[in-house]
C-alpha positions, 0 to 999 in steps of 0.5 A: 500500500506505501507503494502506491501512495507513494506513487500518488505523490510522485504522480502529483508532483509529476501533473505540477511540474509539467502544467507549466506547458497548459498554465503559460496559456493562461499568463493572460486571463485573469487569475482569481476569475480562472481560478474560481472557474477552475474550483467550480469545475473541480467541486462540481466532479469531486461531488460525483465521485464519492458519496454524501458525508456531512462535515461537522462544525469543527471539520467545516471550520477546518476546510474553510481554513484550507480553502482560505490559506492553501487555496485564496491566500496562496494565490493572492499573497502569489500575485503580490509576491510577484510584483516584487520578486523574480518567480525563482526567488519565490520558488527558492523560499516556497521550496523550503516546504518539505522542511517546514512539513517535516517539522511542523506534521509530527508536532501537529500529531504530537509526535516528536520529528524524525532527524532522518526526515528532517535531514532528508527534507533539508537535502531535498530543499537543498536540491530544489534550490539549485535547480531553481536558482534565484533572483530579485527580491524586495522586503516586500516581495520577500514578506509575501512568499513568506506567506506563500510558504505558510499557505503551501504547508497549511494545505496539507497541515490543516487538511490532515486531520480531517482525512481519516474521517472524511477520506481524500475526496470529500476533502478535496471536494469540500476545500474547493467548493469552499475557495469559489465564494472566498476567491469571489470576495477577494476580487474586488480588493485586487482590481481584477476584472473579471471576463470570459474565456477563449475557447483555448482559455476555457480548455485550459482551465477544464484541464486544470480543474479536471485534470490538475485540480482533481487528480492532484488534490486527491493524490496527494491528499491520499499520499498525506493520509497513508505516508505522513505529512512529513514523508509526503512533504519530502516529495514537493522537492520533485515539481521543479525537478519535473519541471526541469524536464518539462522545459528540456524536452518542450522548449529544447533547453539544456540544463545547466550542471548546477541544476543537474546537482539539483537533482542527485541532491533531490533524489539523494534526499528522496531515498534517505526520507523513503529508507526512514521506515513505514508510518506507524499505524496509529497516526495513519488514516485507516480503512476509512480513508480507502473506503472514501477514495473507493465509494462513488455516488450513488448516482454516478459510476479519478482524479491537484500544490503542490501543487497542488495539488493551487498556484496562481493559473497563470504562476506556472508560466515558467519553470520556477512559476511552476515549482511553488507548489506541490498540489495547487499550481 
């Protein structure tokens, strides 16, 4: 079963780091407005993929916080942070993830971290940085990816208990359906104006929400329901590395050796975190959680970070844009 939810993730990471050939079609449209189409579209084929379970109160409260920082305050603090900073310096410090995951999943659990899956997190920090680079900068800019850095961690910390009760669907389902009316509200506060897409903007966006959206979300979301936040979070540092190879192989650009070192050091820290033994049964989600993956609706007869997993639709433009994130970009 670990291999399979292992693979989940690295399929995740795989959908982020490659979206930047559909997103870079977007760099026009609108972003809050795709985004908001993009959640609707998602909501709406996650609804028929499973069946009816009600959050209660505190779990709704939960997936309001999902959809507000991992999914609204992401993109918006993105959008800023753009304005004051190159996309591959944002990558860098949105890439310190996994770090951030390792540290803050086992205290949410109450459960002291690993040092191997710290150490294994910091390589993998370590090898996306090199393969991203770096760039300009401000205080402004750097405040922001901050708090782009703490919206991406908080996707997966917030959702996390919720997963063994309401399984990786529902989550999902719930979490993107709660972001349209929150992505709605913030509208008027960025300035930007809404408006139709063209047809090729249009089957961009069914892309993302379908394809991006829904099979990211609930791929990682099964991946951080079965391995452990921090374990999953190791894998974040595969989007820029997959990007990489999204780039060589569409825009015929050779990598340059220092982002080759990226990715030993990337897959370095991928084998000591994965060699550091299997979650324990009592803090993964259990049969619960492949029960909900597995039911349908009864009327109906799957499935992003980091993402998604959700950046901005048009943040992966290019390939530090399309690192930020593990299940939402």
């Amino acid at each position: 079963m670990n291999r399979l939810h292992t693979f989940y993730c690295v399929l995740t990471c795989a959908i982020l780091g490659s979206s930047f050939t559909v997103s870079r079609s977007l760099a026009d449209f609108p972003v809050l407005t795709g985004q908001a189409l993009r959640y609707t579209l998602a909501a709406a084929a996650l609804a028929l993929l499973t069946s009816w379970l009600r959050p209660t109160g505190r779990e709704l409260l939960r997936l309001v916080g999902v959809a507000a920082t991992g999914l609204v305050g992401f993109n918006v603090l993105l959008m800023y942070a753009l304005r004051h900073a190159d996309p591959a310096a944002i990558g860098t410090i949105v890439g310190a993830s996994p770090l951030l995951l390792a540290l803050l999943g086992p205290l949410q659990e109450r459960r002291r971290p690993a040092p191997r899956l710290l150490l294994a997190a910091a390589v993998v920090v370590l090898g996306a940085v090199l393969v991203q680079g770096g760039g300009r900068i401000d205080g402004a800019g750097l405040a922001a990816a901050t708090g782009v850095l703490v919206c991406e961690a908080a996707f997966s910390l917030l959702a996390a208990p919720l997963l063994p009760r309401l399984g990786p669907v529902r989550v999902s389902a719930w979490s993107t359906a709660l972001a349209v009316p929150l992505l709605l509200v913030a509208l008027p506060f960025t300035g930007e104006v809404p408006r139709l897409p063209s047809a090729g903007e249009a089957a961009a966006l069914a892309f993302l929400g379908l394809v991006l959206t829904v099979v990211a979300f609930v791929c990682w979301y099964s991946g951080v329901a079965h391995l452990g936040i921090e374990r999953a979070g190791v894998f974040v540092g595969l989007v820029p590395v997959f990007a990489l190879i999204t780039v060589a192989v569409v825009d015929r650009v050779t990598p340059d050796p220092r982002q080759l070192l990226g990715v030993a050091a990337v897959s370095a820290g991928l084998v000591l975190g994965l060699r550091s033994g299997p979650r324990s049964p009592d803090t993964g989600a259990g049969r619960d959680n492949q029960d909900a993956w597995n039911a349908p609706h009864s009327s109906s007869a799957p499935a992003a970070s980091p993402a998604s997993p959700g950046s901005s639709v048009s943040s992966s433009a290019s390939p530090s844009k399309a690192s930020t994130s593990p299940a939402r970009t």
